[in-house]
KOLKOL-305177 format. One record per residue (C-alpha): chain; residue number from 0; residue in one letter; x, y, z. Coordinates in Angstrom, 2 decimals, decimal comma, always signed. Example, Ala and Ser with C-alpha at 12.3 -4.5 7.8 and 13.67 -1.06 7.14 Angstrom:
residues 2
{site "A" 0 "A" {+12,30 -4,50 +7,80}}
{site "A" 1 "S" {+13,67 -1,06 +7,14}}
This chain:
residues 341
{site "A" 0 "X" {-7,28 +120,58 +223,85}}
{site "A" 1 "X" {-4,61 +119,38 +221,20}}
{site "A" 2 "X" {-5,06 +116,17 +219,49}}
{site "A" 3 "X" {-1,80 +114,80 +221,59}}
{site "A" 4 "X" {-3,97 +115,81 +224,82}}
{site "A" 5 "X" {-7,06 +114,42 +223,53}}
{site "A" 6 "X" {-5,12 +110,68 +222,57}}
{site "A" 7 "X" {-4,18 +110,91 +225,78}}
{site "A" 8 "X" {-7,39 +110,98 +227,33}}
{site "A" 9 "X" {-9,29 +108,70 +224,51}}
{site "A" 10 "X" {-6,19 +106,15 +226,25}}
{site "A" 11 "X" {-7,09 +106,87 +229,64}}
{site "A" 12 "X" {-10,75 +106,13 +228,32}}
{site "A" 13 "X" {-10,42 +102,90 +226,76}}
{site "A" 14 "X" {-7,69 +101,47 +229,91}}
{site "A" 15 "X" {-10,60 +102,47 +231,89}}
{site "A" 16 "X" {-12,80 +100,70 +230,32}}
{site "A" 17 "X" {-10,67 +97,26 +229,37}}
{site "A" 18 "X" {-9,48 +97,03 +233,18}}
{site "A" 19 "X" {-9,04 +93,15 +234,18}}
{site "A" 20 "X" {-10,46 +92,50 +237,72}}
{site "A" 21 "X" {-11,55 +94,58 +241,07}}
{site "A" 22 "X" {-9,41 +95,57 +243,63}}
{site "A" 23 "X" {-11,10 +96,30 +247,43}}
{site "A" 24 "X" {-10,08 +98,64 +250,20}}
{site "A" 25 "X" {-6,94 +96,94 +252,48}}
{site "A" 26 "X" {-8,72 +95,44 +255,77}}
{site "A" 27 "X" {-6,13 +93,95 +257,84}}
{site "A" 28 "X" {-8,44 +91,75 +259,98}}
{site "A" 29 "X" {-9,03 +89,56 +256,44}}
{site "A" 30 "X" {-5,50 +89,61 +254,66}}
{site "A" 31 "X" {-1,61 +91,17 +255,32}}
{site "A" 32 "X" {-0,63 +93,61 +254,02}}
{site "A" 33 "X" {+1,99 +91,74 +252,30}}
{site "A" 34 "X" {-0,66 +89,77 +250,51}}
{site "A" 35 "X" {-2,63 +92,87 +249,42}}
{site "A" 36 "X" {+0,74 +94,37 +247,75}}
{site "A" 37 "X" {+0,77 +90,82 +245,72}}
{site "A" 38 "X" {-2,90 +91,25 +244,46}}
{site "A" 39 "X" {-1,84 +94,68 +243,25}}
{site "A" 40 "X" {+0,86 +93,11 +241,39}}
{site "A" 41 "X" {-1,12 +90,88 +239,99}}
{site "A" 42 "X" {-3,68 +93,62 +238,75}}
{site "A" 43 "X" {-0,92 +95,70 +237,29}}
{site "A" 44 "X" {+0,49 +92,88 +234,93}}
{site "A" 45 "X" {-3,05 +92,04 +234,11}}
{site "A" 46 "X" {-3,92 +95,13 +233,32}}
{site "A" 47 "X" {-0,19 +95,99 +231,58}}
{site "A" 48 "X" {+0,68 +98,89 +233,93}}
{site "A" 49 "X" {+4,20 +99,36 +234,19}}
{site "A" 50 "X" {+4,47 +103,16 +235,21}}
{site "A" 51 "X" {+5,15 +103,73 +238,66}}
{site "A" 52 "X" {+3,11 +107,06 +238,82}}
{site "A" 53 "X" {+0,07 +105,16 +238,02}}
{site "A" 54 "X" {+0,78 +102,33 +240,36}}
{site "A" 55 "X" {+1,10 +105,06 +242,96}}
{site "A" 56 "X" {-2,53 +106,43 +241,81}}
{site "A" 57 "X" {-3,92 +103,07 +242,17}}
{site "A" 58 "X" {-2,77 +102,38 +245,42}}
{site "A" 59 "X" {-3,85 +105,31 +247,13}}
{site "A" 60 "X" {-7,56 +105,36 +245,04}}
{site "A" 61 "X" {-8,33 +101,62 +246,18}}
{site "A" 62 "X" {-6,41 +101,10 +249,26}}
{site "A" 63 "X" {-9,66 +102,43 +251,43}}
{site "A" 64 "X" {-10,16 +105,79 +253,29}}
{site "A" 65 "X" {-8,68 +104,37 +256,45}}
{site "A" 66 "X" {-5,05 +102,93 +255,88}}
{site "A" 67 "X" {-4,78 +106,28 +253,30}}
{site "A" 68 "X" {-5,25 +108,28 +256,51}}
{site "A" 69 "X" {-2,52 +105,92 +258,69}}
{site "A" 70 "X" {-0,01 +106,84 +255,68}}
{site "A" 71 "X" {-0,95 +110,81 +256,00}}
{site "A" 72 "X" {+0,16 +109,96 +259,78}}
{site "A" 73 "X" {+3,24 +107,88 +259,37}}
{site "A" 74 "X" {+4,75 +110,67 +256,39}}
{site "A" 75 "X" {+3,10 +113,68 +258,08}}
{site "A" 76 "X" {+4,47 +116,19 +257,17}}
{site "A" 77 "X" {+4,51 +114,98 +253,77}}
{site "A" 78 "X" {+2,12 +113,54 +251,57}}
{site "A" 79 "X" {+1,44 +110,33 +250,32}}
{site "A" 80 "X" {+1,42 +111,59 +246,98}}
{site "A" 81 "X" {+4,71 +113,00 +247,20}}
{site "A" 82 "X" {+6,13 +109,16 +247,51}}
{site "A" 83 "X" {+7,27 +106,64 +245,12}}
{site "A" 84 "X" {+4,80 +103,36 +244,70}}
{site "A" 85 "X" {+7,89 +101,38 +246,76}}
{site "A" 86 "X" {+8,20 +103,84 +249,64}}
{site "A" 87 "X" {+4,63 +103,47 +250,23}}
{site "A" 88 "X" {+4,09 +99,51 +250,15}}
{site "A" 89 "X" {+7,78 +99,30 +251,99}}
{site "A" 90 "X" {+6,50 +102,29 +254,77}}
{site "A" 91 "X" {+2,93 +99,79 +255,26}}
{site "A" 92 "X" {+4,85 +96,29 +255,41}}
{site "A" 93 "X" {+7,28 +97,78 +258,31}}
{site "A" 94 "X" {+3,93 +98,86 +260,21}}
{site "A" 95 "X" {+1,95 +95,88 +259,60}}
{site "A" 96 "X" {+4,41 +93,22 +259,30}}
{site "A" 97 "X" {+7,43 +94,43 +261,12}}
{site "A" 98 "X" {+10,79 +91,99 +260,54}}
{site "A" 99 "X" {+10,83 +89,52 +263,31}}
{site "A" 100 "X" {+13,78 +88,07 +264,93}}
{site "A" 101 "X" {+15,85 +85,59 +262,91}}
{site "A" 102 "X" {+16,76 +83,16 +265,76}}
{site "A" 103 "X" {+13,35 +83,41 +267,71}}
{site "A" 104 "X" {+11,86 +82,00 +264,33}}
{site "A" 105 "X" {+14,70 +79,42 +264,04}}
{site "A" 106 "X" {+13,77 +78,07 +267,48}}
{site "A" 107 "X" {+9,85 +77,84 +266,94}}
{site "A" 108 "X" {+10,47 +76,17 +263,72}}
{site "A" 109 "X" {+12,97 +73,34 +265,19}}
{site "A" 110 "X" {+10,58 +73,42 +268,34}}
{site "A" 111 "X" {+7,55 +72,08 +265,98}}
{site "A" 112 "X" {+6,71 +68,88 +266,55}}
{site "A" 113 "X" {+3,24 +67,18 +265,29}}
{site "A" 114 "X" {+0,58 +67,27 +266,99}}
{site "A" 115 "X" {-1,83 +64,85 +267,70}}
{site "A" 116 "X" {-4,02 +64,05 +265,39}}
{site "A" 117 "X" {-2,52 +65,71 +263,06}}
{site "A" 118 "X" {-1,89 +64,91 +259,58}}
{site "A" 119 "X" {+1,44 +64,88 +258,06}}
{site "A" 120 "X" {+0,64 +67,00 +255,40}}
{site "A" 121 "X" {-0,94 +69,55 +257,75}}
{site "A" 122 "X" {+2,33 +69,55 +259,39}}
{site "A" 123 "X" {+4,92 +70,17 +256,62}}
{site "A" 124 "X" {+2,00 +73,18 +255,87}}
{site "A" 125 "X" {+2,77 +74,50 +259,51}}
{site "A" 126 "X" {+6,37 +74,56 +259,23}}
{site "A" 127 "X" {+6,69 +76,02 +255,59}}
{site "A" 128 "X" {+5,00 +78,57 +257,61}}
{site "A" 129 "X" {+7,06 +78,89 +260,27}}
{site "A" 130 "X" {+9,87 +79,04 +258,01}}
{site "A" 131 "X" {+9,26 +82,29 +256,35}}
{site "A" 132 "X" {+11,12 +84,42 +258,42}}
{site "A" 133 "X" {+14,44 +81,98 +259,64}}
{site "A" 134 "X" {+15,93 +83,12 +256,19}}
{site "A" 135 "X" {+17,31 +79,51 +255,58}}
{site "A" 136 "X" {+17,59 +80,07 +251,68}}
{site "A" 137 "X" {+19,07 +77,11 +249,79}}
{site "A" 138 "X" {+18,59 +74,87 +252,76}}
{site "A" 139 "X" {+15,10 +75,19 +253,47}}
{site "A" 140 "X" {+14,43 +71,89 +252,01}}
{site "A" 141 "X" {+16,86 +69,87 +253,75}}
{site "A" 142 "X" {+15,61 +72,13 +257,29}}
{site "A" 143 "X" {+11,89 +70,46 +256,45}}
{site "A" 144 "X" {+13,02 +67,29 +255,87}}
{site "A" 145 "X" {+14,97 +67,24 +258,93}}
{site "A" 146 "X" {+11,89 +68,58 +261,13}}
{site "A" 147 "X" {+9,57 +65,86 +259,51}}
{site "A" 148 "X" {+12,38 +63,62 +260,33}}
{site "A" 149 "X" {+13,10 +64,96 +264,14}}
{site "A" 150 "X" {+9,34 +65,46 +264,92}}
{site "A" 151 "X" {+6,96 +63,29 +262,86}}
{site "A" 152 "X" {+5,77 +61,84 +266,59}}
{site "A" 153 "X" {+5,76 +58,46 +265,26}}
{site "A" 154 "X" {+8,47 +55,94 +266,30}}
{site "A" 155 "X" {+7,47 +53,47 +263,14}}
{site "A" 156 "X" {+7,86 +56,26 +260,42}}
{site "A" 157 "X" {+10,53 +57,76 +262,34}}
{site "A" 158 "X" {+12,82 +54,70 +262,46}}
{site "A" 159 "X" {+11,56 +54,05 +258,76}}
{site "A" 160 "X" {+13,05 +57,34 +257,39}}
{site "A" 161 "X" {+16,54 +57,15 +259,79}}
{site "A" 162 "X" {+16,52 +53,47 +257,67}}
{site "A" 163 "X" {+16,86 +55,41 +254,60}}
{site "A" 164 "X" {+20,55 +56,07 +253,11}}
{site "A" 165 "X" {+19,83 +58,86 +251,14}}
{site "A" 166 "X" {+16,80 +60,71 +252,08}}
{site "A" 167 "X" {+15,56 +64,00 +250,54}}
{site "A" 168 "X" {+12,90 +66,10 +251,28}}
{site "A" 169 "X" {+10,63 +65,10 +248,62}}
{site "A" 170 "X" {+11,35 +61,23 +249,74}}
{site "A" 171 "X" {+10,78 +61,60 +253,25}}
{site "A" 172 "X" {+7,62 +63,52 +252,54}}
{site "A" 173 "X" {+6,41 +60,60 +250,20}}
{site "A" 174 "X" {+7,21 +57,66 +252,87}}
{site "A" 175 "X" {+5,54 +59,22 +255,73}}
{site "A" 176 "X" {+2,41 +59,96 +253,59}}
{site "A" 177 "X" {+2,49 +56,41 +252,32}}
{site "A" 178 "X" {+2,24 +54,79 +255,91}}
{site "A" 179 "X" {+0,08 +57,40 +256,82}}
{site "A" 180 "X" {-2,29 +56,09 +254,03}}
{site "A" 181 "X" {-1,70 +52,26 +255,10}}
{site "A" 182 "X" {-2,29 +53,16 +259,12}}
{site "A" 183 "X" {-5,44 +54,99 +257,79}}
{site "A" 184 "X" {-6,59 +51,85 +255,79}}
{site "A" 185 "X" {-5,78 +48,82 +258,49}}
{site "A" 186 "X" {-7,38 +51,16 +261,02}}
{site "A" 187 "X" {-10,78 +50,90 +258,67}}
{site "A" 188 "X" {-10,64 +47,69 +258,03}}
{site "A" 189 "X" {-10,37 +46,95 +261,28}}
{site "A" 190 "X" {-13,34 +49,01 +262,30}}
{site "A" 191 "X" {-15,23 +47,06 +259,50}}
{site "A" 192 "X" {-14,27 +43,78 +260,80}}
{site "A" 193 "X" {-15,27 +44,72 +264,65}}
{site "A" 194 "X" {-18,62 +46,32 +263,27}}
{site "A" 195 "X" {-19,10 +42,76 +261,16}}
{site "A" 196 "X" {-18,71 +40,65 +264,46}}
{site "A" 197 "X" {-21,01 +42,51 +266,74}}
{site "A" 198 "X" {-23,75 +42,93 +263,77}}
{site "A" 199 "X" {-23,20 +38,96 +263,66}}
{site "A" 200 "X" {-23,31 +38,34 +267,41}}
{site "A" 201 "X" {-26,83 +40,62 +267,32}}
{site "A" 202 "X" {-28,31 +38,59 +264,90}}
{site "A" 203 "X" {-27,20 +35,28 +266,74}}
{site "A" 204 "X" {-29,05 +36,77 +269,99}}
{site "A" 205 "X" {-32,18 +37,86 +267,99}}
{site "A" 206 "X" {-32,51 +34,65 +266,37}}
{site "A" 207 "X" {-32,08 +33,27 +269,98}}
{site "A" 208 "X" {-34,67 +35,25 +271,45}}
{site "A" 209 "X" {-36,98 +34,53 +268,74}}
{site "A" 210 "X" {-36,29 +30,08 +269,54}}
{site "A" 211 "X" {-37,27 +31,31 +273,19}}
{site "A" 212 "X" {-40,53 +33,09 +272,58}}
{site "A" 213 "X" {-41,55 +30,64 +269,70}}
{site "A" 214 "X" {-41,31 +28,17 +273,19}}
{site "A" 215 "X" {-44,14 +30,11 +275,18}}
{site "A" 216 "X" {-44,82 +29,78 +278,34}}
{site "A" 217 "X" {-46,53 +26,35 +277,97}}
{site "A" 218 "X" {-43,73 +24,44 +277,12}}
{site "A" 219 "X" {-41,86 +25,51 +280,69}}
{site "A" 220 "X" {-40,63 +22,89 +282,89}}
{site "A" 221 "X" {-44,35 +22,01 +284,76}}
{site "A" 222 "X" {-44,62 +22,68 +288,04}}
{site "A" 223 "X" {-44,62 +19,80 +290,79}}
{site "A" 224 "X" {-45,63 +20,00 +294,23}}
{site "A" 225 "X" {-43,99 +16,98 +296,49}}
{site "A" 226 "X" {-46,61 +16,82 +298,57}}
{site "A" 227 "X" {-49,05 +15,27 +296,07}}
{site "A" 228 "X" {-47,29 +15,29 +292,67}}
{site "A" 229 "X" {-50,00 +17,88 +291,66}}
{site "A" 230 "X" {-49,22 +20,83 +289,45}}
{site "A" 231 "X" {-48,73 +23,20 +292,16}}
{site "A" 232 "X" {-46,86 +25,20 +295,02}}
{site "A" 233 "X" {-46,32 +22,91 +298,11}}
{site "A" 234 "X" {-47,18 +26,05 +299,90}}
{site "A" 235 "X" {-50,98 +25,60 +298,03}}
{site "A" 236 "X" {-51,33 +21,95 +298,73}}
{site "A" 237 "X" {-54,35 +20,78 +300,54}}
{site "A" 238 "X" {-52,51 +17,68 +301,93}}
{site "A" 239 "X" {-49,57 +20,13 +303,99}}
{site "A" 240 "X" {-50,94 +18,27 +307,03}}
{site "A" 241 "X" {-51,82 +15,07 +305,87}}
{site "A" 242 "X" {-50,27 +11,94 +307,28}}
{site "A" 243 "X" {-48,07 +9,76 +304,94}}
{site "A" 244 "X" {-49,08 +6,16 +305,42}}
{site "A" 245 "X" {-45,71 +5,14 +304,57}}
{site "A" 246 "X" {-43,36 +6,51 +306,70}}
{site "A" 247 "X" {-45,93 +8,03 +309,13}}
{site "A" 248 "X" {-44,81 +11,31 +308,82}}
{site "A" 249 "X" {-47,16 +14,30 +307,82}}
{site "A" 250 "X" {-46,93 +16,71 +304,72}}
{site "A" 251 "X" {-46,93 +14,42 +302,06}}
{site "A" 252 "X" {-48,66 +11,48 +300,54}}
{site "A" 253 "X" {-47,64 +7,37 +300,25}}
{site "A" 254 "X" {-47,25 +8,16 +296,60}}
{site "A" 255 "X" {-44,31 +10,62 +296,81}}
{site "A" 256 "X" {-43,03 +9,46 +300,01}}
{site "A" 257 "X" {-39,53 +8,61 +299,01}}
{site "A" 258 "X" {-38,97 +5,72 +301,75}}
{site "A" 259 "X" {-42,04 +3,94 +299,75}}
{site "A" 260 "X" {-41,22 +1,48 +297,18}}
{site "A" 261 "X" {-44,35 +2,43 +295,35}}
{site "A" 262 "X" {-43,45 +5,91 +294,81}}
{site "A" 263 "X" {-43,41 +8,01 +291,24}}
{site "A" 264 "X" {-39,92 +7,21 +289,63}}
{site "A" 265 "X" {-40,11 +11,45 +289,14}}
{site "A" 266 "X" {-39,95 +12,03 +292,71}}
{site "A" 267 "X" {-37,05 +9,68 +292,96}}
{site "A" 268 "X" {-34,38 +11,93 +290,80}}
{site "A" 269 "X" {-35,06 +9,62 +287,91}}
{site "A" 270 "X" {-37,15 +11,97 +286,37}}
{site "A" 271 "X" {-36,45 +14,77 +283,58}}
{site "A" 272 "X" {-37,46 +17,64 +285,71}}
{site "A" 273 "X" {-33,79 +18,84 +286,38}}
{site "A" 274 "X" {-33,70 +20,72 +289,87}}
{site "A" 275 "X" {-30,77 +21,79 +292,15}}
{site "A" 276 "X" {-31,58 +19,91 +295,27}}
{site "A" 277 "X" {-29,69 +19,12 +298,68}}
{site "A" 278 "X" {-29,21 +15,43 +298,62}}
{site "A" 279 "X" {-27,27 +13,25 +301,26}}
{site "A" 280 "X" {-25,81 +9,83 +300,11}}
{site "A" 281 "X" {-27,18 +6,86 +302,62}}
{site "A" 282 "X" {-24,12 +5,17 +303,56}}
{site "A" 283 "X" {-22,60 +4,53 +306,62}}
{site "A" 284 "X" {-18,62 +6,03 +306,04}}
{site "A" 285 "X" {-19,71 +9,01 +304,09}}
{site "A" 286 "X" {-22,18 +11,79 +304,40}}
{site "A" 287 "X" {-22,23 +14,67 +301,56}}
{site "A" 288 "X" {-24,27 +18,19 +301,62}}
{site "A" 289 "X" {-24,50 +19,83 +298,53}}
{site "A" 290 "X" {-26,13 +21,60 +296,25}}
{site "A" 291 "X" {-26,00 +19,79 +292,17}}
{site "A" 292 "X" {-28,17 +19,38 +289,18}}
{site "A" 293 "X" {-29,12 +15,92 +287,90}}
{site "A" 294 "X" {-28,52 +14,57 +284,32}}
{site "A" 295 "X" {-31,22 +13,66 +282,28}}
{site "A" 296 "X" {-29,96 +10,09 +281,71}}
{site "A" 297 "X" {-28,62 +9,08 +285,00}}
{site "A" 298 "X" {-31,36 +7,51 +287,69}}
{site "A" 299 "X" {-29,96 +7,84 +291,39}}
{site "A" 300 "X" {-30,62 +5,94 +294,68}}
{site "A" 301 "X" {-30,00 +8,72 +296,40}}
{site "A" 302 "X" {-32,29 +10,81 +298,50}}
{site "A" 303 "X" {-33,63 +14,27 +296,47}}
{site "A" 304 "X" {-35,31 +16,87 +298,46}}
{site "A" 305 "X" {-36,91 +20,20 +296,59}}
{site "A" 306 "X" {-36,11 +23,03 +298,65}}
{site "A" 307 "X" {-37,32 +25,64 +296,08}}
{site "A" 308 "X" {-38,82 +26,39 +293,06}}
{site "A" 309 "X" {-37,11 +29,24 +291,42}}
{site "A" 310 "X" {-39,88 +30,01 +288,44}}
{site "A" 311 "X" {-41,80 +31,74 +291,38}}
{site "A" 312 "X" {-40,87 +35,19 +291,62}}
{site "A" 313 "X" {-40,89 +35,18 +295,65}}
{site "A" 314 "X" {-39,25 +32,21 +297,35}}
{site "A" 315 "X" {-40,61 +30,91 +300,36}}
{site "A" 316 "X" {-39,51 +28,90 +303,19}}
{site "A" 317 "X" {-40,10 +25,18 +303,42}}
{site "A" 318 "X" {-40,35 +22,37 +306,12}}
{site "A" 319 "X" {-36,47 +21,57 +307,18}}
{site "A" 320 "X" {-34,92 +18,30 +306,25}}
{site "A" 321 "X" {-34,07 +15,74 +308,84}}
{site "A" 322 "X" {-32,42 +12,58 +308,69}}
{site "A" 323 "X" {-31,17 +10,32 +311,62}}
{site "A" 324 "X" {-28,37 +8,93 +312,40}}
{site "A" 325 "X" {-26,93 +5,96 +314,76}}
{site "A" 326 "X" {-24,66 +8,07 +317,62}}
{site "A" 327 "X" {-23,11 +5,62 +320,29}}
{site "A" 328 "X" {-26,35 +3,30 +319,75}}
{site "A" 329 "X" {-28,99 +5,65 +319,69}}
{site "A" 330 "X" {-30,72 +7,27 +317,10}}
{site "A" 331 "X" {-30,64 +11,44 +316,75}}
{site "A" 332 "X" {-32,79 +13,47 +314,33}}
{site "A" 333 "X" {-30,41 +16,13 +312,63}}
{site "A" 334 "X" {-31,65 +18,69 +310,50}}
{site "A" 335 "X" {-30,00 +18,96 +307,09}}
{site "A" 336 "X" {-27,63 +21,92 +306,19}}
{site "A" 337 "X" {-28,36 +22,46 +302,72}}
{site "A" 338 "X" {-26,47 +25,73 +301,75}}
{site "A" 339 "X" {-29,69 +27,33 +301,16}}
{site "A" 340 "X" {-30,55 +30,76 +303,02}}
């Protein structure tokens, strides 16, 4: 070996062993092939190899058993080897990545519109993609500004960028990213607030519920049976067929009767057990049936009649109410319609 063979080989040697980065077999489900030819370019400056014989090498010794054997079949019957580092990556990008049409590009690009959802700078992203191939040169800036402007899908930033008198690309991107942002925030802050009044209205109920359970059950409204005045159903009463010796009638005793003078003031409606009763007004113009609770502070000649008591959890039926009135000089019992079913 001469000593110009041997330098040759010691450079080989030391390249070899000084080489910057990896490079991996092409797969085209991961990458395109246009973006493996730009890692290669990248190894080649960082490695300082200019010579296109040795770019060729490298190709074919990392670009993976199975796209070397697609070239062998797209040159056959020549050899891979036999052409230049450009006719090889040029000879790939047609198969991979072959030119598509200028105006079908053109039309999906001014077709874009954003999506729902979708953020504004996902959307410039999408059409810089779709861009690519419409060959727009010097005005692909002023194309994206007019497809943020055309199909932002947002009538307030849309009118706010047609308001503008001299809108660039850059400008048009930086408004509609700005009200993004403020949308974004008021929509928060909003949530905040709404989350802040229910958390409140919870606590109101809670602190409710406790004032009702600190009440127990012994601090109800009692019970009151107007038969007797005992604490009890009328239902239970012993005296449901005892005679009244103030009106005569039977059910009831003198002492809630409520035609005797001498009755309890509580049986009278004076009381501050509130009830809805049926109640009639004795006077001779005007009768009225209906149903209507009783203020605490307001005592009432008027005629009250229990007809249920609605802290038992099954309502029963009770004796009807009559009253009597003067018809063409003689007196009829009617029974009292009191709404109740």
């Amino acid at each position: 070996m001469s000593d110009d063979e041997e330098a040759n080989v010691n450079q080989d040697v030391k390249m070899a062993m000084a080489m910057v980065g990896t490079l991996t077999a092409f797969d085209s489900q991961t990458q395109t092939w246009e973006e493996y030819v730009e890692v290669l370019g990248h190894f080649f400056v960082a490695n300082g190899i200019g010579d296109e014989e040795k770019k060729r090498a490298i190709l074919l010794s990392s670009v993976g058993s199975r796209t070397y054997s697609l070239m062998r079949n797209l040159l056959s019957p020549n050899k891979p080897g036999e052409k230049s580092y450009k006719d090889l990556t040029d000879l790939l990008q047609l198969h991979y990545n072959p030119k598509p049409s200028e105006i079908v590009q053109r039309f999906k690009f001014n077709s874009r519109t954003r999506a729902a959802n979708e953020t504004v700078t996902e959307y410039v992203a999408v059409l810089r993609e779709l861009a690519q191939h419409c060959n727009y040169g010097d005005k692909l800036k002023e194309m994206l500004r007019d497809r943020i402007v055309c199909g932002i899908a947002d009538d307030r930033m849309q009118r706010r960028l047609l308001a503008e008198s001299e809108l660039t690309f850059e400008k048009a991107l930086k408004v509609a990213l700005a009200m993004e942002t403020a949308s974004r925030d008021v929509r928060d802050l909003q949530l905040k607030t709404l989350e802040g009044t229910v958390s409140t209205t919870a606590s109101q109920m809670s602190v409710h519920n406790v004032e009702l359970n600190q009440r127990g059950p012994g601090k109800a409204t009692p019970l009151t049976c107007y038969r007797c005045g005992g604490g009890h159903l009328a239902r239970d009463c012993r005296f449901i067929n005892e005679k009244c010796h103030a009106c005569g009638k039977r059910g009831h005793l003198k002492r809630v009767c409520k035609s005797s003078p001498f009755a309890d003031q509580s049986f009278k409606g004076g009381g501050k057990n509130k009830q809805s009763v049926g109640n009639f007004r004795n006077d001779k113009k005007q009768w009225a049936h209906h149903i209507r609770e009783f203020p605490e502070n307001v005592t009432s000649d008027e005629e009250v009649f229990t007809m249920y008591n609605l802290t038992e959890p099954k309502l029963t039926k009770v004796d009807p109410i009559t009253a009597e009135l003067n018809i063409n000089k003689n007196i009829v019992e009617f029974e009292v319609d009191t709404g109740c079913s």
